[in-house]
N, C-alpha and C positions, 0 to 999 in steps of 0.2 A: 584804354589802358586801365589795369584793375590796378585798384588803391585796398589798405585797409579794411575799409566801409564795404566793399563788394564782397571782399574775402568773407568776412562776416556777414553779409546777406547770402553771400551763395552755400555757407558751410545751414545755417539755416533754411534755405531753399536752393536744394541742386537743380541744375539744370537735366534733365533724362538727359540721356547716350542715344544718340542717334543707330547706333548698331553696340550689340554687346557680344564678351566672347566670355563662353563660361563654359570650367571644365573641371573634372576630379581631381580630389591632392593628389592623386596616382597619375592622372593623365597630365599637372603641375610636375610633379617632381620625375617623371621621365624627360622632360624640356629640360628643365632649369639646373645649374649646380644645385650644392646644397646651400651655399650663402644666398643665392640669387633666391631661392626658395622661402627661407629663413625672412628674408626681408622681403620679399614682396608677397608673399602667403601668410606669413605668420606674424608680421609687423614688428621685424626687427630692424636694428640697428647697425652697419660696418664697423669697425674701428674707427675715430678721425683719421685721416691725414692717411689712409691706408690705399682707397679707393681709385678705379682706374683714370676715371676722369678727374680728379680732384685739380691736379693739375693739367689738364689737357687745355688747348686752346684753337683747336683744328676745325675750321667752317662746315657746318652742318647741321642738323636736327638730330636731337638725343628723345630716340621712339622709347617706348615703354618694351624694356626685356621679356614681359610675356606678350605682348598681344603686337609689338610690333607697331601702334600708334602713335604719332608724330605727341610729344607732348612739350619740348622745349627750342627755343631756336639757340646756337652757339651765340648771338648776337646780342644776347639776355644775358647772357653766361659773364659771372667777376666775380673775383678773387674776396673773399670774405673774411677769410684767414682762418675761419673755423673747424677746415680738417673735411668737409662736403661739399661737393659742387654746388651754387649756388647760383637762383637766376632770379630776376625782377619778375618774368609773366612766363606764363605759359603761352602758347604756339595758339590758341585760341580757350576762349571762355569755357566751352564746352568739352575740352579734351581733358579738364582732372575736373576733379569732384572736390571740395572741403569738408571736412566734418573734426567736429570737438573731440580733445583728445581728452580724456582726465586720469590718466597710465601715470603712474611713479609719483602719485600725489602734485601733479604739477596741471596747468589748465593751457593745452597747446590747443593748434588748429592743423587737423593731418591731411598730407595732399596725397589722392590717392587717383592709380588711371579710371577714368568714367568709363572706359569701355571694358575692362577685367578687373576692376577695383584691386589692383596690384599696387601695395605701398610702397610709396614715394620718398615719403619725407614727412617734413613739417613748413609750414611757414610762418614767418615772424615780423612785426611792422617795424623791423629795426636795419632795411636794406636801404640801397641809397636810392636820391633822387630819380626820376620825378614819382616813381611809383610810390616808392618809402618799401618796399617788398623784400623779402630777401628770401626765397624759395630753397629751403633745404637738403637739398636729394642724394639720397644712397646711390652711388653707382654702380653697385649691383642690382638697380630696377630700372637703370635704362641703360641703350647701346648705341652710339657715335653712327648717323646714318650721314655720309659725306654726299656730295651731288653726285647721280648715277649709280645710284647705291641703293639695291633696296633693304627696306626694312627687313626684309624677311633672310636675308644673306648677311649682313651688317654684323660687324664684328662687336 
């Protein structure tokens, strides 16, 4: 289970991607909406409280909207109140990346896919037990894969 202390170990030392997927803003924005693009090409932000899963609570893995990689489990997934879906861990160590944010004068930690480095979110040590995590994420960078479901079909 990652804590804190990992977050900040790994946002200083990533872990490589076992496989990567990289392609043109062209060959990006032919996939993606324009929001889905917006945030996860250009490191923005949805509205709070706007987003498709914010309220969702349906059993599954939330993959990464470009590349399709598993990065969250529904199992992780609670209520924050903050307006974004929010989860204690990722689905494994090596499936987002950390790195330092210092955007808008403020000093955050951004979670981003290790395999298409498509933005995520942020995360903050102010989620609940036992991790202490609260994983930030736009729902326009990931898509609900329920069991029997592939990633690549998933809504």
């Amino acid at each position: 289970m990652q804590t804190w202390n990992d977050v900040i170990r790994l946002a200083n030392h990533p872990i490589p991607s076992p496989r990567r997927v990289e392609k043109t803003p062209a060959e990006w924005r032919a996939q993606l909406t324009p929001e889905q693009y917006h945030v996860t090409r250009e490191h923005g932000t949805e509205r709070a409280f706007t987003g498709e899963y914010c309220e969702a609570h349906e059993a599954g893995l939330y993959a990464c909207v470009c590349c399709g990689t598993p990065l969250y489990d529904s199992r992780t997934k609670f209520e924050s109140g903050t307006g974004w879906p929010s989860f204690t861990q990722p689905v494994d160590e090596s499936a987002i990346r950390y790195k330092k944010d210092t955007s808008y004068g403020m000093v955050r930690v951004e979670v981003l896919c290790n395999v298409c480095d498509a933005h995520q979110g942020h995360v903050f040590p102010d989620g609940p037990a036992p991790s202490g995590l609260r994983l930030c994420i736009n729902s326009a960078s990931i898509k609900l894969v329920t069991e029997g479901q592939d990633a690549a079909v998933a809504k």
